[in-house]
C-alpha positions in Angstrom: 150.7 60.7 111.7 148.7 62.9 109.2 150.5 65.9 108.0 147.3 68.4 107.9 147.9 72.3 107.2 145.7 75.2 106.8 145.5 77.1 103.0 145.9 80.9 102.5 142.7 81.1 101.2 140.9 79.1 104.2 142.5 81.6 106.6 141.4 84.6 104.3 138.1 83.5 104.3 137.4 82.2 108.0 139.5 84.6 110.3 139.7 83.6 113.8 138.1 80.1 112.7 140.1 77.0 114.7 140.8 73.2 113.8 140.9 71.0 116.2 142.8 67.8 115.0 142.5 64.1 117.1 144.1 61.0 115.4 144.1 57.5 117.4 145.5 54.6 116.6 145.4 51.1 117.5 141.6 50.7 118.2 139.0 48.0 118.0 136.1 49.7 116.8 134.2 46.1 116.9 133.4 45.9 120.6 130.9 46.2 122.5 130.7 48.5 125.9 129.1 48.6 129.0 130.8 51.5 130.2 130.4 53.4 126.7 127.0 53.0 127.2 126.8 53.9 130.7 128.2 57.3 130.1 125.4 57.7 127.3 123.0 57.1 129.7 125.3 59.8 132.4 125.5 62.0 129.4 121.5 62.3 128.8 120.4 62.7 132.1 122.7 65.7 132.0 122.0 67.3 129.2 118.5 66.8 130.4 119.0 68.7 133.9 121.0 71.5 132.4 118.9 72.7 129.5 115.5 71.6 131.0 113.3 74.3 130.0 115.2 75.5 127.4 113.1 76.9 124.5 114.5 77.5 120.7 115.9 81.2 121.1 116.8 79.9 124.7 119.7 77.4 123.0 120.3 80.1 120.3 121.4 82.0 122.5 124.5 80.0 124.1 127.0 81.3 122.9 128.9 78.4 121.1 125.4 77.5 119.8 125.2 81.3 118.6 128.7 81.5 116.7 127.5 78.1 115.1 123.9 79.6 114.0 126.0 82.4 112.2 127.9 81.0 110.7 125.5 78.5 109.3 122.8 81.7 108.6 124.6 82.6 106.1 124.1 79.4 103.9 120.3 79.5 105.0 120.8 76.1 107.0 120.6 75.4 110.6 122.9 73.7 113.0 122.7 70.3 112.9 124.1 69.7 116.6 121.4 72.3 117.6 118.4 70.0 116.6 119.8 66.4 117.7 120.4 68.2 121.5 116.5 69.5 121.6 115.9 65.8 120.4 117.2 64.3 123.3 116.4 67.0 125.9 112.8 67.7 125.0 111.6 65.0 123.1 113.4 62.6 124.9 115.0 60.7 122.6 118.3 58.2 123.2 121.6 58.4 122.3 122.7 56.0 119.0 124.3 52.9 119.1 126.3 52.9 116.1 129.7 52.0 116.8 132.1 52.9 119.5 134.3 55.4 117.7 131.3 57.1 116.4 129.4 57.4 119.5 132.2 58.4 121.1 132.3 61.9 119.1 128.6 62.2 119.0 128.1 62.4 122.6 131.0 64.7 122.6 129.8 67.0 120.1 126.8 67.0 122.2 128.5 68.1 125.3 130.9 70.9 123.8 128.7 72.0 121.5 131.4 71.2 118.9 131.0 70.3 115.3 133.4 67.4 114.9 133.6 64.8 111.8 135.2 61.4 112.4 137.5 59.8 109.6 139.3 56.6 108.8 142.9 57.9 108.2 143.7 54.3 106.1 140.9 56.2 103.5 142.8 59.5 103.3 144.7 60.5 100.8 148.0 62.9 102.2 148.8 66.1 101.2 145.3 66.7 103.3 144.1 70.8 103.6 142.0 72.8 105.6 140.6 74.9 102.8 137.7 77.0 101.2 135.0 76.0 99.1 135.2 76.9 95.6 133.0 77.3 92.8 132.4 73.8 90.6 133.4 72.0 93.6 131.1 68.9 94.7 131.4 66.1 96.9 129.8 62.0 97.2 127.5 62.6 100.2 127.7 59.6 103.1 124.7 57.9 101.9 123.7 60.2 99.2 124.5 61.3 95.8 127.3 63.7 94.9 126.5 67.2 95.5 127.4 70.7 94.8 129.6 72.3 97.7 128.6 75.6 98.4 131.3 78.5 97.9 133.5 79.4 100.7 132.3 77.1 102.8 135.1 76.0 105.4 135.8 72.1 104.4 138.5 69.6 104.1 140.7 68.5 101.3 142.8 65.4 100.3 144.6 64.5 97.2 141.5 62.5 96.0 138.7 64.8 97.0 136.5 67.1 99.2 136.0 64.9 102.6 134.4 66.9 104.7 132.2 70.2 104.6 131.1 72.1 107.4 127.2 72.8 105.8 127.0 69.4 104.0 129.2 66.9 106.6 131.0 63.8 105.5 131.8 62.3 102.2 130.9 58.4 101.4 134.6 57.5 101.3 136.6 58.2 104.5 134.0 57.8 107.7 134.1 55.6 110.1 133.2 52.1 109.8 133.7 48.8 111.8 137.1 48.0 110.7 138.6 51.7 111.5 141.4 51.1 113.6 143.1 54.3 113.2 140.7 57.9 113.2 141.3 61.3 112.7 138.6 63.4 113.9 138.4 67.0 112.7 136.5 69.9 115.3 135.3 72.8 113.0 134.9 76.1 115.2 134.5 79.1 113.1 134.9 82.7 114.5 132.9 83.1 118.0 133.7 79.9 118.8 136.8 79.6 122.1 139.8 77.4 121.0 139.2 76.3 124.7 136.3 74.8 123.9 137.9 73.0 120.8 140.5 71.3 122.9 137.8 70.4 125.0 136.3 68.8 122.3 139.2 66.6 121.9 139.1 65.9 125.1 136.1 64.5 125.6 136.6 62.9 122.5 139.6 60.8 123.8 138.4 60.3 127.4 135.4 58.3 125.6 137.7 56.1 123.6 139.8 55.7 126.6 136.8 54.5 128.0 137.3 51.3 125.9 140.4 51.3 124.7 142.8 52.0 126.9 145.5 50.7 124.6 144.6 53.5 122.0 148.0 55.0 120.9 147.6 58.9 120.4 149.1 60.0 117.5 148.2 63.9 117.4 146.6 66.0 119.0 146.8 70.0 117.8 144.7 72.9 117.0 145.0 75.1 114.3 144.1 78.7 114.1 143.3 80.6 111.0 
């Protein structure tokens, strides 16, 4: 099991912010599912029925949603879990197929609301930190070149690098991929957001692996509050 803690400097700068913290082991990320996919298909219609109608402002105003657009306001950027659920409930688009432990947090974060990153724990390096953004600090984007982190952004740390930012997402070393057999996935909730609906988060996160793994060993499960 990860040990992950929480800087002085990431509680200073994100008060009231929670962590949520999932790591699985024991997991064939290789497989294909019916019943994955059937819950896709569960999870659309859903999202479908309950936001039908919905304008812009309309999802702005939930108030997860809210607490999200905040906090990303401040960087001049726009929540990126906002514009993938208007993609599926109003211009009718599917669900991804990309591998089972991905798609498992993606239709999750599409049900809470929750901004979660997925990682391979075999490609993190311990001590790992919930920290701050600092000035000179950059990261290797997942599929892109290395970019400047903006300051105080909440992100994650390991003893190699940045592997995870809240603004920017994932780096190109530690996601998922086919062979991840043992994930941590990380729920970023700053202030607004209920630690309720963090642990729900996980929740939903594990039920979907469950789904097809049902020999998935849990490893931790924990919130952290700043």
């Amino acid at each position: 099991m990860l040990s992950i803690s929480g800087t002085d400097e990431w509680r200073a700068a994100h008060p009231s912010a929670t962590i949520g913290l999932l790591e699985l082991s024991g997991i064939d990320n290789t497989i294909s599912s019916p019943r994955l996919n059937a819950k896709k298909r569960d999870l659309e219609a859903h999202l479908r029925t309950i936001y039908q109608g919905l304008t812009r402002k309309d999802f702005i105003s939930l108030p997860i949603m809210a607490a999200y657009e905040r906090y990303y306001k401040r960087f001049d950027k726009t929540y990126h879990v906002l514009l993938q659920v208007e993609s599926i409930v109003l211009k009718g688009k599917s669900l991804p197929d990309v591998s089972p432990l991905v798609d498992s947090n993606f239709m999750a974060e599409l049900d809470t609301l929750i901004l979660t990153a997925g990682h391979d724990v075999a490609k993190l390096r311990e001590p790992v930190f919930m920290d701050v953004a600092r000035v000179g600090d950059q990261m290797d984007l997942m599929k892109s070149a290395s970019k400047n982190i903006l300051p105080n952004d909440m992100i994650m740390r390991d003893a190699e690098s940045i592997c995870c930012t809240i603004i920017y997402g994932q780096d190109n070393r530690s996601p998922i991929s086919a062979q991840t057999s043992h994930v941590l996935y990380v729920a970023y909730a700053p202030v607004g957001v209920p630690a309720q609906a963090v642990d729900l988060q996980l929740e939903r996160i594990e039920e979907n692996i469950r789904s097809f793994s049902t020999s998935a060993h849990l490893e931790n499960r924990q919130l952290i509050s700043a």
